[in-house]
Steps between C-alpha positions, in 0.01 A plus 500: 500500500525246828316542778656373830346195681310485675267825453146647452509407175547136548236504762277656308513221245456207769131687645423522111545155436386340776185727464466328131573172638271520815218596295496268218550215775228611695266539197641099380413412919105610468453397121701216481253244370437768200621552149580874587773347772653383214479765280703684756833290440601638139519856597673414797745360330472806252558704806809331625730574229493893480523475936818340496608689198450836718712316773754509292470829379469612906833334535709615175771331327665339746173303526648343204626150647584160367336405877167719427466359158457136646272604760244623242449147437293441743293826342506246168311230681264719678362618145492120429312429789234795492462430108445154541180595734331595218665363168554154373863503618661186538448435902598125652855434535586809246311730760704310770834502304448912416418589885823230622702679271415870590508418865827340487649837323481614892846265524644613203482894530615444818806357408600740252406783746758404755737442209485835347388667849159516611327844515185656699290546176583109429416437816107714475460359103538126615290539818250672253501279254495169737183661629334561194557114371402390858166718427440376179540129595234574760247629237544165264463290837148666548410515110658219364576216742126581682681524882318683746556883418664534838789449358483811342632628791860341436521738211321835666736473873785733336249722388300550789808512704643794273215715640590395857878623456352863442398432912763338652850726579766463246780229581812578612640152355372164446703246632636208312289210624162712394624546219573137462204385600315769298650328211439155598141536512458713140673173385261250718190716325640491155602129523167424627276697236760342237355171658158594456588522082582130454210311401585150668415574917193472603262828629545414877860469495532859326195658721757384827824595343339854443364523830829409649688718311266823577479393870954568466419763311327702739710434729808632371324787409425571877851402563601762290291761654624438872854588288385824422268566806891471701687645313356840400748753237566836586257755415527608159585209380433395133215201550587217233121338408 
């Protein structure tokens, strides 16, 4: 059976998982110099693959997509990454070449997706899924590459702002350049955390590309609140977390 999107049901998977996500980040942000921060990766990666399973389940069979199916790439290299926190996985370059690749799947199911006609569930699994990736890079920044655990916070913004959507009044419509620029900086975050994984720049340069890209980051989260804040729904309206 499909469920129409968005609905309760939908929104009652996105306070789930940011709930998982918020508290396994927090626990990594006070116990990061520990081996039990790192212990924390393999079941979140264990975690990950039965949540976006029930997405799909939520969603039925027309979540069945050539579009989706490349987008779960990016669910590929997250395992990667949060295995590779604790296991002898190959990291360097291959570490570098696995997140390049799974971030640059963002072009590619995009491209199919307008060929075949984009959908709203596409639209949620991609915005998901780039979030998850985004948190996991954040996690091997802190545990792996030794950056201040601030950047953490790169990762944990969706999550936090999930709970902050249950506040603010349902949008009647986000205009184009939010969405734009809502998009640009998911792909200044990723691009930047991507950075982080190649093993040639020094720890300054990636300490000041992270704090750049957090400082936009914030931003166009409070650019997209003002959006909302103006432009309130009617009452009654569905609100899409």
């Amino acid at each position: 059976m499909e469920h129409p999107f968005p609905s309760k049901r939908f929104n009652r998977w996105t306070l789930l998982h940011s709930c998982v996500c918020l508290s396994a980040g927090a626990a990594i942000y006070v116990w990061g110099g520990s081996g039990f921060a790192r212990r924390l990766a393999p079941p979140l990666c264990l975690y990950s693959l039965p949540a976006f399973f029930t997405l799909f389940l939520l969603q039925g069979r027309s979540s069945v997509r050539l579009p989706n199916f490349i987008s779960l790439f990016r669910l590929f290299g997250a395992g990667y990454v949060l295995l590779s926190i604790l296991y002898p996985f190959p990291r360097g370059w291959v570490l570098f070449a696995v997140c390049a690749a799974s971030a640059f799947s963002d072009f590619f199911d995009g491209v199919f997706a307008r060929r075949v006609g984009a959908t709203p569930f596409g639209g949620k699994l991609d915005m998901e899924l780039d979030a998850f990736f985004t948190y996991t890079l954040s996690i091997s920044g802190a545990l792996v590459f030794e950056l201040e655990r601030w950047i953490l916070f790169m990762g944990l913004m969706r999550y936090c702002y999930v709970f902050l959507l249950l506040i603010l009044p349902p949008a009647a419509g986000i205009p184009p350049w939010s969405r734009l620029a809502e998009k640009a900086m998911c792909g200044v975050s990723v691009s930047t955390l991507v950075f982080v994984t190649a093993p040639s720049f020094p720890w300054a340069a990636k300490e000041t590309a992270i704090g750049l890209a957090l400082g936009l980051l914030g931003i166009s989260f409070a650019l997209d609140i003002g959006v909302r804040v103006s432009r309130p729904a009617e009452r009654g309206s569905v609100r899409v977390l």
